[in-house]
C-alpha positions as a Markdown table, in Angstrom:
| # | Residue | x | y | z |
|---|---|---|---|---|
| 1 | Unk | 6.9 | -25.0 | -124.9 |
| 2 | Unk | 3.0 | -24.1 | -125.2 |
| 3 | Unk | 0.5 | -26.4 | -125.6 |
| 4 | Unk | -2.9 | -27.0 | -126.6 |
| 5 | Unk | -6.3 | -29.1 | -126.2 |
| 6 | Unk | -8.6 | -29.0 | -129.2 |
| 7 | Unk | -12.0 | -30.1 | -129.1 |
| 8 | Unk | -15.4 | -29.5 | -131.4 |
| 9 | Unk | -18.3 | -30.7 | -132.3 |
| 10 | Unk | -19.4 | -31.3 | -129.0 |
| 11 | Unk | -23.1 | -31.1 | -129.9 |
| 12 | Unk | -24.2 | -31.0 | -126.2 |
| 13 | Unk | -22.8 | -34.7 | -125.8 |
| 14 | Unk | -20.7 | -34.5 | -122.8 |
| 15 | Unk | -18.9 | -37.6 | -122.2 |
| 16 | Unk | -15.5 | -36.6 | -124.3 |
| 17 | Unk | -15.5 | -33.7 | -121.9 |
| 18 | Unk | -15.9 | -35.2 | -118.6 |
| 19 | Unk | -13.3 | -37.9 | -119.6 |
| 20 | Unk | -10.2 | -34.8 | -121.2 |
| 21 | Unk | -11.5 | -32.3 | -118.4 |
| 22 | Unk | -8.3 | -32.9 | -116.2 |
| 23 | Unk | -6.6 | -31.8 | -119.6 |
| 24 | Unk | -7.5 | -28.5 | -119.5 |
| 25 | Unk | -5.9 | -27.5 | -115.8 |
| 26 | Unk | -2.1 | -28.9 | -117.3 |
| 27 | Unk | -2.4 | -27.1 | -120.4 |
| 28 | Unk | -1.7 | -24.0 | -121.9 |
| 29 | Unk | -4.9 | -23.2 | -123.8 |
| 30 | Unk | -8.3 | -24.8 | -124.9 |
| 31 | Unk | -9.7 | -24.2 | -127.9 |
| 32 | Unk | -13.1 | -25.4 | -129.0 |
| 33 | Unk | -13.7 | -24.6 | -132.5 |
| 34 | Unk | -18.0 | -25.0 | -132.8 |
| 35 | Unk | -21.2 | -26.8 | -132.7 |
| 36 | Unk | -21.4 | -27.1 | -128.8 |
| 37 | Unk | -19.0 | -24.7 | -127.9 |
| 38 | Unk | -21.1 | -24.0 | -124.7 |
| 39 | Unk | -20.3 | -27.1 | -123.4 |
| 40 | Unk | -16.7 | -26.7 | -122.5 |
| 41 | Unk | -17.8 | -23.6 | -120.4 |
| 42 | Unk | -18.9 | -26.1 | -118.1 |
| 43 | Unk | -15.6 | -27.6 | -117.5 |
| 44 | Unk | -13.4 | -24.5 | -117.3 |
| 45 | Unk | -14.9 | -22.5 | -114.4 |
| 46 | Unk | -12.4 | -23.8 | -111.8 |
| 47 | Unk | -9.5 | -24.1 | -114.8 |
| 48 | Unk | -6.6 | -21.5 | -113.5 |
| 49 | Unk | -6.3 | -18.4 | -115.8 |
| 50 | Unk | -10.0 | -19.0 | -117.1 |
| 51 | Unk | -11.5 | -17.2 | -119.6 |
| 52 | Unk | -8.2 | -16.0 | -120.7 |
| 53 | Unk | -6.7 | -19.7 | -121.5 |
| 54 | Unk | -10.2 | -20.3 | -122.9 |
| 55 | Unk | -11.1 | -19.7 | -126.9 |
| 56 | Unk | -14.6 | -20.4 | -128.5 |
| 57 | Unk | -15.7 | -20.3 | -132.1 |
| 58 | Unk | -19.2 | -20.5 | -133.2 |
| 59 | Unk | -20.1 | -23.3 | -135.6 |
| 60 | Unk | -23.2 | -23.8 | -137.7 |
| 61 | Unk | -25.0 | -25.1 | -135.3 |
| 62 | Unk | -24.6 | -22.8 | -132.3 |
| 63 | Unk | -26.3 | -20.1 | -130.7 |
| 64 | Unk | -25.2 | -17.3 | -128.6 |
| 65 | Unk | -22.0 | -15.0 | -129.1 |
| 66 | Unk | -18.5 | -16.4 | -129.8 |
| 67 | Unk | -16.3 | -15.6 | -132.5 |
| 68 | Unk | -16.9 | -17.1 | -136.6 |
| 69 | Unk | -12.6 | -17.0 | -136.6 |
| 70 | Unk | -9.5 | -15.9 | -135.2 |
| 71 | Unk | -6.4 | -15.9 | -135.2 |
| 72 | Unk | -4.3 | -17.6 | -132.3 |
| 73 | Unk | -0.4 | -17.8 | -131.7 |
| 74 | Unk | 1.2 | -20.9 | -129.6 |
| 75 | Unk | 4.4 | -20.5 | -129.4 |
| 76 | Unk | 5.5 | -18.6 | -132.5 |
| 77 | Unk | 3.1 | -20.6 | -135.0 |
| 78 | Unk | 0.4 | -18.4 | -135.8 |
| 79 | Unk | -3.0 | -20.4 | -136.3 |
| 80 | Unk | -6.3 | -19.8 | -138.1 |
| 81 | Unk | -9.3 | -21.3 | -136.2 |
| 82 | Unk | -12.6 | -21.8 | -137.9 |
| 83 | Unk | -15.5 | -23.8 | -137.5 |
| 84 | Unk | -14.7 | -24.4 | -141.7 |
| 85 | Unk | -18.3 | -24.4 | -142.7 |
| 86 | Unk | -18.1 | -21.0 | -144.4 |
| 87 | Unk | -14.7 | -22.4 | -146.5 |
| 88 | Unk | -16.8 | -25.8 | -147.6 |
| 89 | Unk | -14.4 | -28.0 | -145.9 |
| 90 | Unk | -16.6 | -31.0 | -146.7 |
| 91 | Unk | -15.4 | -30.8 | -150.5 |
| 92 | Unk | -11.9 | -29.6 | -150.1 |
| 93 | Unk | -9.4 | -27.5 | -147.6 |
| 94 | Unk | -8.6 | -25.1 | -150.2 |
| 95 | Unk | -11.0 | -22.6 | -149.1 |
| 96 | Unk | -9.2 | -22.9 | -145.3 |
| 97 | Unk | -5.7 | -23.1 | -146.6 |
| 98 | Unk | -5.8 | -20.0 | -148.7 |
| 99 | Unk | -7.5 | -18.0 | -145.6 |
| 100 | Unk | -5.1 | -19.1 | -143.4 |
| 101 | Unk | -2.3 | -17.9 | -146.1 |
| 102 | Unk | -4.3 | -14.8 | -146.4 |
| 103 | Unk | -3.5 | -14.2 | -142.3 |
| 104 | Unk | -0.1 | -15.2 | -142.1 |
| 105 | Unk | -0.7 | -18.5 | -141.0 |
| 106 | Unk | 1.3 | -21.4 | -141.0 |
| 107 | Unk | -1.6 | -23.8 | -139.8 |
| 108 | Unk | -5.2 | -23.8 | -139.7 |
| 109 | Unk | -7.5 | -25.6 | -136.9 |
| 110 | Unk | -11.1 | -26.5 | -138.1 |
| 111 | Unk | -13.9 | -28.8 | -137.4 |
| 112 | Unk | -17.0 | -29.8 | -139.0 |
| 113 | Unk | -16.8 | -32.7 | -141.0 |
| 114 | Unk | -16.5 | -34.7 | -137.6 |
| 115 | Unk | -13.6 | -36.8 | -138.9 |
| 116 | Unk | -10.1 | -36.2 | -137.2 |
| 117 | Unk | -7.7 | -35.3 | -139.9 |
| 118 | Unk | -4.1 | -33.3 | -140.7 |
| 119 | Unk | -3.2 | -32.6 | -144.2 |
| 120 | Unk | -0.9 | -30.1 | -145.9 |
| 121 | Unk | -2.5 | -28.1 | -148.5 |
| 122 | Unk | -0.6 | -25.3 | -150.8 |
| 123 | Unk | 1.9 | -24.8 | -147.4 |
| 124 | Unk | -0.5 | -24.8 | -144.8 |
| 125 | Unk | -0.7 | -27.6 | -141.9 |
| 126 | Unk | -4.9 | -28.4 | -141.8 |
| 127 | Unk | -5.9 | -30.0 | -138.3 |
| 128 | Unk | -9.0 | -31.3 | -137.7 |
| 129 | Unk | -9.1 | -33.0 | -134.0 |
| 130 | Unk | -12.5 | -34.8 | -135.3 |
| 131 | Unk | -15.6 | -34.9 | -132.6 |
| 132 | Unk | -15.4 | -35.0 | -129.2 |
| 133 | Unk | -19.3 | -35.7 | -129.2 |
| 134 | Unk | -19.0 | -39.1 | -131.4 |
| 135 | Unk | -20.5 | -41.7 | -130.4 |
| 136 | Unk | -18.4 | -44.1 | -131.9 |
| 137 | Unk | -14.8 | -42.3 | -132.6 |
| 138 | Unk | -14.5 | -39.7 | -130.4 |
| 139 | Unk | -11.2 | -37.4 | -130.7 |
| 140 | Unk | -9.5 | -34.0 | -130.1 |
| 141 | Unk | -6.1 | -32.8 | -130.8 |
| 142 | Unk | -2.9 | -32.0 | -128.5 |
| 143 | Unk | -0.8 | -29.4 | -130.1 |
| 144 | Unk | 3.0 | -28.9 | -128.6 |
| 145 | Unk | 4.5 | -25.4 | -130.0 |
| 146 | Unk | 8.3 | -25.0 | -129.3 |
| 147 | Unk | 9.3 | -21.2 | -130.8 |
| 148 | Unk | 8.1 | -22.0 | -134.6 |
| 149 | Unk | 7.8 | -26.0 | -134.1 |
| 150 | Unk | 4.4 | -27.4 | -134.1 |
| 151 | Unk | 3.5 | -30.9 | -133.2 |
| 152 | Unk | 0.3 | -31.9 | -133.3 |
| 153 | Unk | -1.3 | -35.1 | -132.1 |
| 154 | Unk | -4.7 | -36.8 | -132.6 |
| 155 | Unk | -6.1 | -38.2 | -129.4 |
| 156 | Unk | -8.6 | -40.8 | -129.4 |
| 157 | Unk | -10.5 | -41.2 | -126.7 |
């Protein structure tokens, strides 16, 4: 079994992060997808197997080098990760899902609107783990991969 914290849309707001920071020592990978992705540096230093546990993506609203997508496995489930700015997930996930098909992927990770969400769309699992730098609903996702099982979980915090 693999597993996964998820986090975005930090925005330099860094109560979400103090709070899951234990998280990311007991699992598997962290994954910020954009708009604050600095921030989690702060927490990982000390995190075993830091940077290589460790993946950024750059949203609209960052600065600095990380990477616009990529692709990640976890387990056997191949993912697409993506701020989702550039695929107008504000509208629709259609843009994401056919991306994601476009890669091989059976899920696709995204942040963004701010609002936690999962949806299937044409065959592809859409997870949004919301913001971790709301003020008022703050979220991230937990993802359990077993071989080509994925379970993912939205965490309020």
């Amino acid at each position: 079994m693999n597993t996964a914290v998820v986090i975005s849309d930090t925005h330099c707001r860094l109560e979400g992060l103090e709070k899951i920071a234990p998280l990311f020592a007991e699992n598997d990978f962290v994954i910020h997808l954009g708009d604050g992705f600095r921030d989690v540096l702060r927490f990982v230093r000390d995190v075993p197997g830091q940077p290589k546990k460790v993946y950024l993506c750059r949203g609209n609203c960052d600065l600095g080098y990380a990477e616009e997508e990529f692709v990640f496995t976890l387990g056997e489930v191949r993912l697409f990760c993506c701020h989702g700015h550039r695929y107008g997930v504000k509208k629709d996930r259609e843009g994401l899902a056919a991306r994601a098909r476009e890669l091989g992927c059976t899920a696709a990770l995204y942040g963004h609107t701010h609002c936690a969400a999962m949806e299937t769309v044409g065959g592809v699992l859409c997870i949004n783990p919301g913001s971790l730098g709301d003020f008022v609903r703050p979220s991230y996702a937990y993802l359990a991969a077993d071989r080509k099982t994925l379970v993912p979980t939205i965490v309020s915090i």
